[in-house]
N, C-alpha and C positions, 0 to 999 in steps of 0.2 A: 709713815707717809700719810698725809691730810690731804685729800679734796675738799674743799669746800664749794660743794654746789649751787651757792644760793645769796649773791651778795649784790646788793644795789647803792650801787654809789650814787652818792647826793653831794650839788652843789645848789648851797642855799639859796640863789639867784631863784630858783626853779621848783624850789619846793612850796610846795602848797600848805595854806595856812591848819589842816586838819592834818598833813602830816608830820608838819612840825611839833603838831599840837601829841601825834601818839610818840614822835621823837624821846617829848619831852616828860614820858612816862618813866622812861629808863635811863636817861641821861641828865644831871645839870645841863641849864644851857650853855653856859662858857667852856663845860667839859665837852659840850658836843663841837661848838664852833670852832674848838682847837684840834680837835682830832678831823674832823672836816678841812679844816688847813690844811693839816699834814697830809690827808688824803686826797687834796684835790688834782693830783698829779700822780699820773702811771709809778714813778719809784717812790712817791710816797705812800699810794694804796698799798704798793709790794710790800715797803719793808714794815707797815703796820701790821700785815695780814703775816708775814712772815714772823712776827714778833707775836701773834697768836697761836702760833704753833699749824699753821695751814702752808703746805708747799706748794698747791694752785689752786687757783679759785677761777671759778664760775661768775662774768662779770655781767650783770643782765643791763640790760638798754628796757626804758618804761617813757608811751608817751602816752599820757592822759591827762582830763584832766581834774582825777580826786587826787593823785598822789605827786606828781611832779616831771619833769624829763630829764631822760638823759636819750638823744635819739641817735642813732646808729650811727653816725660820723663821728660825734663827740665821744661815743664809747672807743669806737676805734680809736681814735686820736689818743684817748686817756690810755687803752692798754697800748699802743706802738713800745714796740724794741720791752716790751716784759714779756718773756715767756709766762711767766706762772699765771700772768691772765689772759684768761680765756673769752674771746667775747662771742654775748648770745644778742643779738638783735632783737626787733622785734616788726610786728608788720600788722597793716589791719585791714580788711579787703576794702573796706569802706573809704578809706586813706589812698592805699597803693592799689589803683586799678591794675596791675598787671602785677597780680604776687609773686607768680613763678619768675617773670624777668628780674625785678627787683631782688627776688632769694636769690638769684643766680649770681646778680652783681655786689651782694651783698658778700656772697661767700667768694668770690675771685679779689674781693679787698680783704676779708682777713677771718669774716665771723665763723665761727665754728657752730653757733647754733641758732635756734629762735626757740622765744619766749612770748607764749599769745596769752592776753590778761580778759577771758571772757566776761569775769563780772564786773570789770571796770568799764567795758565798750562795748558791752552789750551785743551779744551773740552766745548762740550755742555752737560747740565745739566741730558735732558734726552739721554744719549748716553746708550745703552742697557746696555756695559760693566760695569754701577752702578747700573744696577738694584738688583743682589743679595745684594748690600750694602743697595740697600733702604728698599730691602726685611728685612735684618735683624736688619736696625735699626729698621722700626715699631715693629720687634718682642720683642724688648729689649723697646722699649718705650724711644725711646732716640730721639730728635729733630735733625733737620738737618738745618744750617743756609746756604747758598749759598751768595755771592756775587754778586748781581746784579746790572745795569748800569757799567758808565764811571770807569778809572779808570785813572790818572794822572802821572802812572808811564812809563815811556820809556820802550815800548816791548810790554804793554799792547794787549791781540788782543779784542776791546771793543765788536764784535760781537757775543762773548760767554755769555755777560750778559746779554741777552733780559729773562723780564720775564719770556714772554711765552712758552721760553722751560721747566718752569716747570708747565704747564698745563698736560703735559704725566705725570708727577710724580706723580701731587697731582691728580690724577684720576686715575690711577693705582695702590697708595699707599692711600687709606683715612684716614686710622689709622697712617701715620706717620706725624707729625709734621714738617712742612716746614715754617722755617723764612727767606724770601727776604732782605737781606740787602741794607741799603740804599735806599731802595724803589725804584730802577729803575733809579736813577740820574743819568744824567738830561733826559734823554733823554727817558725813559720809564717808565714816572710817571704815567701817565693815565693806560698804562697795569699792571702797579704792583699793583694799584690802584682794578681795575678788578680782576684782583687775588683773591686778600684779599676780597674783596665781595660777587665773586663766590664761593671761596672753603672754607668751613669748615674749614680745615687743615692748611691755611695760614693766616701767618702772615708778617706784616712789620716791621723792625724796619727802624728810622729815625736816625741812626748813619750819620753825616757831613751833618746834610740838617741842616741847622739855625731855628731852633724852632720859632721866631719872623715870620719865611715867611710859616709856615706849609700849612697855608689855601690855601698859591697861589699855594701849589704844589701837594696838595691831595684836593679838592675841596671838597671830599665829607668825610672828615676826619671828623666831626659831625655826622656820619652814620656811621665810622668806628673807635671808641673808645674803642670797646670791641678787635680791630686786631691790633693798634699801641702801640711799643713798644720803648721805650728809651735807645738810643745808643749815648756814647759821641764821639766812635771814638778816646780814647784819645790812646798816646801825640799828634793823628794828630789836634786833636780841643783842647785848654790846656782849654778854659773857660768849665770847667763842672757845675761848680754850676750858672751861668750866663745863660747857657742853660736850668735847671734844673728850675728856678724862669721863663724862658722864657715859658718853655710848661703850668707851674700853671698859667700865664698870659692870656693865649689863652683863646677866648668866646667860651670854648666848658663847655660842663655840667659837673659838680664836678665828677660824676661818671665815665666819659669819661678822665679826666684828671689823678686821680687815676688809670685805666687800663693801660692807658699810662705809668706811673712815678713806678707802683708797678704792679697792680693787674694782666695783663697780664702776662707777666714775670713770676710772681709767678705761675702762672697756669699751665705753660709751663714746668718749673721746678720743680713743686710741691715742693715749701717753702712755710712755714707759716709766716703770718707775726709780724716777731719778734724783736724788734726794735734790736739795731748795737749791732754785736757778738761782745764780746769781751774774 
């Protein structure tokens, strides 16, 4: 069983001319606009995603404007009647003057999480003006992913994504579920690392770090199997299943590899685990 934490669907209407531009690092482009087709619709994301070896995925909503949108009705719409996608919204205080109403109606139509992109919109993570949102995600039992480290796109402000601005959160929130994305790349892997050891409530996922080099970038990633989580990142990383055989490869313990690949995940989102919806 595969979670895939970490997947952002693009329709090219929408995307922005620098993220086409990192698209087009790992993709031809006639390769991408065909797989794009086939994914612009709920059973065609599925059966793509299921044809990488992933039996649910993690479907995020992004609105800005370095990388493109996909904003929280259009996610839902895309995942309707799929189980295996899972949708994570998003929200900006700046945008939704009432976070907590908006999370609430967010989550009574379907989303199962949010997703906050601080160095795309500029904010730090513990900024007071989120704390009623954090307030009421714990109360809804809804997780909260943040993007943390570097970020590749022109505009970027990278200073927004230091861990340890969410050391106020997950200390003032213990009942809500915080996942670091990215783990800090590159540049605050040791703090994200710290995180995920100190707090109960945190997690990593490993969305665009190379599975192959896990060990050089969490050293203590054999200590923390029961907090990493697998993220492809796709279309920005298209090898999914390459990665997927990469983390089973890794000399950590069967138990450890499983929390990674499923079991965390699952915990996070309370899924059972049930081999590919169909």
């Amino acid at each position: 069983m595969v979670i895939d934490f970490h997947v952002h669907p693009v329709r090219w209407p929408e995307v922005t001319p620098d993220f086409e531009r990192f698209l087009a690092q790992a993709w031809d482009r006639d390769e991408l606009v065909a797989v794009q087709a086939e994914c612009g619709t709920g059973p065609g994301l599925a059966a793509y995603l299921r044809s990488c070896g992933v039996d649910r995925a993690v479907v995020l909503a992004e609105v800005n404007a370095l990388t493109g949108r996909m904003d929280n009705q259009s996610l839902l719409e895309l995942c309707r009647g799929q189980d295996m996608l899972i949708p994570f919204g998003t929200l900006n205080f700046r945008r939704d003057m009432d976070m907590p109403a908006v999370l609430a109606g967010l989550v009574s139509d379907g989303v199962r999480g949010i997703k906050l992109y601080p160095t795309y919109e500029y904010f730090y993570p513990n900024d007071p003006m989120l704390y009623p949102f954090y307030a009421k995600a714990q109360e809804l039992g809804v997780p909260v992913m943040l993007h943390t480290g570097s970020s590749v796109f022109p505009g970027s402000r990278i200073k927004y994504g230091n861990p340890l601005f969410l050391d106020d959160v997950a200390v003032d929130f213990p009942g809500l579920t915080l996942v670091l994305s990215h783990a800090g790349r590159p540049i605050w892997y040791a703090e994200a690392e710290f995180m995920a050891r100190y707090h109960e409530n945190v997690y990593l996922d490993i969305a665009g770090l190379p599975p192959k080099n896990l060990l050089t970038y969490l050293p203590n990633a054999d200590r923390l199997g029961h907090k990493l989580i697998f993220g492809s990142d796709w279309p920005g990383d298209r090898t999914i299943e390459r990665n997927i055989e990469a983390v089973r490869r890794l000399p950590l313990p069967p138990a450890a590899i499983e929390g990674i690949l499923f079991g965390n995940a699952a915990k996070i989102l309370r899924v059972a685990p049930v081999a590919n919806d169909t």
